[in-house]
N, C-alpha and C positions, 0 to 999 in steps of 0.2 A: 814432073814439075822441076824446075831448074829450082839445082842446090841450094843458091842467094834465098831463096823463095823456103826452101825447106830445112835447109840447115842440113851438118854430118852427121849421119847414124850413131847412135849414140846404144851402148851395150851394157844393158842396168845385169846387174848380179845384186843375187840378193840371197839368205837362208831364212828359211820361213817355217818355225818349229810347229810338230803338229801334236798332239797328246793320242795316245794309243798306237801309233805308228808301228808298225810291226819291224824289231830288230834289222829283218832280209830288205827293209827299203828304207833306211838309214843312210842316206849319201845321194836318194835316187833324184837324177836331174833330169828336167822337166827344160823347154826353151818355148816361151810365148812369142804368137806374134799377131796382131791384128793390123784389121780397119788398113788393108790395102788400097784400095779403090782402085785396082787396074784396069786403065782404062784410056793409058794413052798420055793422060795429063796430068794427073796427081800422083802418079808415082812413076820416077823416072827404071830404066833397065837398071841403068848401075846399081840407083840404090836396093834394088829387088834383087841383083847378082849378089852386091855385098849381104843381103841380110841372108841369104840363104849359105853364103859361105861360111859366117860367122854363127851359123845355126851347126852347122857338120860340125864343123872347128870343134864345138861344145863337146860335141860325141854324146847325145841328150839322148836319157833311158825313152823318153816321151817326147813328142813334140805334140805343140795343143794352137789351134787355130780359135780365134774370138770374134771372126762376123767382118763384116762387110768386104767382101771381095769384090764386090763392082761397085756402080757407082748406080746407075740407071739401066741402061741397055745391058742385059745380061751375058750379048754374046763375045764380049774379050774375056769370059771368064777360060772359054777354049782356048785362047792364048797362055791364060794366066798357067793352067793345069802345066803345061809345056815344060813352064821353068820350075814350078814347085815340083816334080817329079822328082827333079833332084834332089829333094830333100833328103835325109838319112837322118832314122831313128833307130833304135834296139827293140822298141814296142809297138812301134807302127806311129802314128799320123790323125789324132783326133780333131774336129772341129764343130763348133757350134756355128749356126747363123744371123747378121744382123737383119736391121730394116731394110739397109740395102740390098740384102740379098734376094728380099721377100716384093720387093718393089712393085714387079708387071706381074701379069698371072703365071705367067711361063718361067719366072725369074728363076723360083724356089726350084723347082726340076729340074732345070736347067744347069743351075750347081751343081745339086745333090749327085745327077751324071757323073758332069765332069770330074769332083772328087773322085767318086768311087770308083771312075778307068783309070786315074793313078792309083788305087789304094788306100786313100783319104776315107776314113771313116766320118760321115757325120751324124752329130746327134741330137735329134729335135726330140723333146721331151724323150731322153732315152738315157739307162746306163750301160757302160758298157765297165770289165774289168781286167784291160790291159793288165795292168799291175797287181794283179791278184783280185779275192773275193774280201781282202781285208781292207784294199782302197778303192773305192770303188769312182769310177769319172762318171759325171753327172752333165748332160748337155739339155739346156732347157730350148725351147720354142724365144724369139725376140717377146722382148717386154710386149712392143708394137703388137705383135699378132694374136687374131684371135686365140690362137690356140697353145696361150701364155697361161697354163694353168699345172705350176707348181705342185702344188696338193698332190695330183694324182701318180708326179711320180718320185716326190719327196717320201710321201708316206710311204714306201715300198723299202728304204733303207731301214735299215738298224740303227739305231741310235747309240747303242754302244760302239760301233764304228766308225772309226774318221772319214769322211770324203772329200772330193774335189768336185768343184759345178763351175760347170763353162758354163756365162751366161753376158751378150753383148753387152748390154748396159746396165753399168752399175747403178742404178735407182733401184734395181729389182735387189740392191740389198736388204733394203730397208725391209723387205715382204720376206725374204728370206731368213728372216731372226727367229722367226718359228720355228725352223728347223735347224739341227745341226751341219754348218757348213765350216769346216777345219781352214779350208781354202776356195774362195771364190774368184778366178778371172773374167775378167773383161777388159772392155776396149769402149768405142763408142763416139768417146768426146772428144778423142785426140790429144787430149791432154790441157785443152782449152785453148790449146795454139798459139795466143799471144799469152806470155807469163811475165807479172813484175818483180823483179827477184826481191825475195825476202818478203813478198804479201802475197803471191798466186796470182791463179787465173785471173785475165783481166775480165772476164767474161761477168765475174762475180761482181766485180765492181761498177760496170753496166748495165746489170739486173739495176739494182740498186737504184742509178744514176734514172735509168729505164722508169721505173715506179715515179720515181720522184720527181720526174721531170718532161720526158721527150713524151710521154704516156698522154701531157695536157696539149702538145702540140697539133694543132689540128692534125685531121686525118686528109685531107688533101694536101696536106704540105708534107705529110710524110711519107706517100706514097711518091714523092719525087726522089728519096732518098732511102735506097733500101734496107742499109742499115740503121735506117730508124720505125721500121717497120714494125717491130715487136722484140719484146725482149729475148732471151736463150730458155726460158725454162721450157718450151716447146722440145728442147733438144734435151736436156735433163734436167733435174729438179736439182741434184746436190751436185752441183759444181764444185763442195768441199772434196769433194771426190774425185777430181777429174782426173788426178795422176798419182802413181803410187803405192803405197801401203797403206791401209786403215784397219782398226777394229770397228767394226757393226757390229755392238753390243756382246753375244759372247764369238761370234763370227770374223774370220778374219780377211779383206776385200784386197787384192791386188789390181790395180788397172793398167795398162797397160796406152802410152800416148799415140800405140799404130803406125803406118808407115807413111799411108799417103795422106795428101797435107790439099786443102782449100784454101784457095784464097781468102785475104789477102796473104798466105802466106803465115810460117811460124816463125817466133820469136822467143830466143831465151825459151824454147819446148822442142828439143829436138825430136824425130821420128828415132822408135825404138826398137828393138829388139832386146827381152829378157831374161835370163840366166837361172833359173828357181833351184836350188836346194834344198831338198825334204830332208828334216834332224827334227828326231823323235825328242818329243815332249813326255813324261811319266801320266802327268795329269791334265787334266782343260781344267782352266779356271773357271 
């Protein structure tokens, strides 16, 4: 997608303390990147060259992918592999999948492939321990998919131990308070795309607008106009969430606003790439 339309890449840093962190991963950096959608139109070379440059650049112990790498048609993801080859970590290349990924029947496989002939680990309900048995990375199954069922590989951590869970869409925080999650990434919503500075997603204030208004407009007048179609919670529920850092309860959620960008286009929400350093915490609150 042409820049006007997406805006410049934008390179969040952040240090995100964790409590129990083992002394030996005090410093360790991590670089996120989701919600690409390669596919030809929503996300241009350049900006896919720049983020993988400013991914190296980091010299990241971890690199962690957050879901949607196509859009529909699953097969530019054989393109996509091409360029992410390049990437360079110290610990290898985790990722989780979103809705898009999971889209046609063939979609899901089709990925999972092409990750893993670069070396792309993914993780559908799975942990893996890159960085030792005392952090362990948690990749869940999409909210979307049947086989979005937590429980079975939550319960399998230690609870005196810190983790991380890649999981595309942050709604699934809210489910995730049952367990201890020190760090949660995702991606999903893009960050809500159009943002009013100093209030948020404009998306929020369209719900809203949506309920109270466009909701009574008949239905054949609305189907002339597709953005009056239906509201976003279709797409997620807490839009308070769309970009950023939060606490969920004792849980801490990162999101991340993804690279490629839908019409009409973002505003004041640039496409990201994120910087994460791990600094041990003594205690969890």
């Amino acid at each position: 997608m042409h820049w006007l339309l997406s805006g410049p890449l934008s390179v969040e840093k952040l240090t995100v303390k964790i409590a129990d962190l083992p002394p030996s991963l005090e410093g360790t950096k991590l670089v996120q990147m989701s919600d690409l959608h390669y596919d030809g139109l929503r996300l241009s070379e350049e900006m896919l060259e720049k983020a993988i440059a400013v991914t190296n650049e980091a010299e990241p112990d971890l690199v962690v992918l957050t879901g949607d790498y196509i859009t529909d048609d699953p097969s530019p993801i054989h393109q996509l592999v091409l360029r992410l080859k390049h990437l360079q970590s110290r610990l290898g290349i985790y990722a989780s999948l979103g809705n898009h990924d999971i889209c046609y029947s063939d979609s899901k496989p089709q990925v999972i492939k092409a990750f893993t002939s670069i070396g792309i680990h993914v993780l559908w309900n799975e942990i893996a321990y890159p960085l030792g048995t005392e952090l362990p990375i948690v990749g869940l199954a999409d909210y979307w998919s049947r086989e979005f069922k937590p429980a079975s590989v939550m319960s399998q951590l230690d609870s005196a131990k810190p983790c991380i869970v890649l999981s595309h869409n942050p709604d699934t925080a809210e489910i995730l308070q049952q367990w201890r999650v020190d760090l949660q990434l995702s991606g999903h919503t893009h960050g809500g795309q159009i943002v009013i500075p100093g209030m948020g997603p404009a998306v929020i204030y369209y719900n809203k607008l949506y309920n109270k208004v466009i909701r009574k407009i008949p239905r054949k007048m609305r189907r002339r106009f597709p953005y009056l179609q239906g509201g976003c919670t279709k797409v997620a529920r807490h839009w308070e969430w769309a970009q950023g850092f939060h606490k969920v309860g004792n849980n801490q959620l990162y999101v991340n606003r993804g690279l490629g960008t839908y019409p009409p286009g973002r505003l004041f929400c640039p496409p990201e790439v994120t910087i994460i350093t791990l600094q041990r915490l003594k205690e969890r609150s």
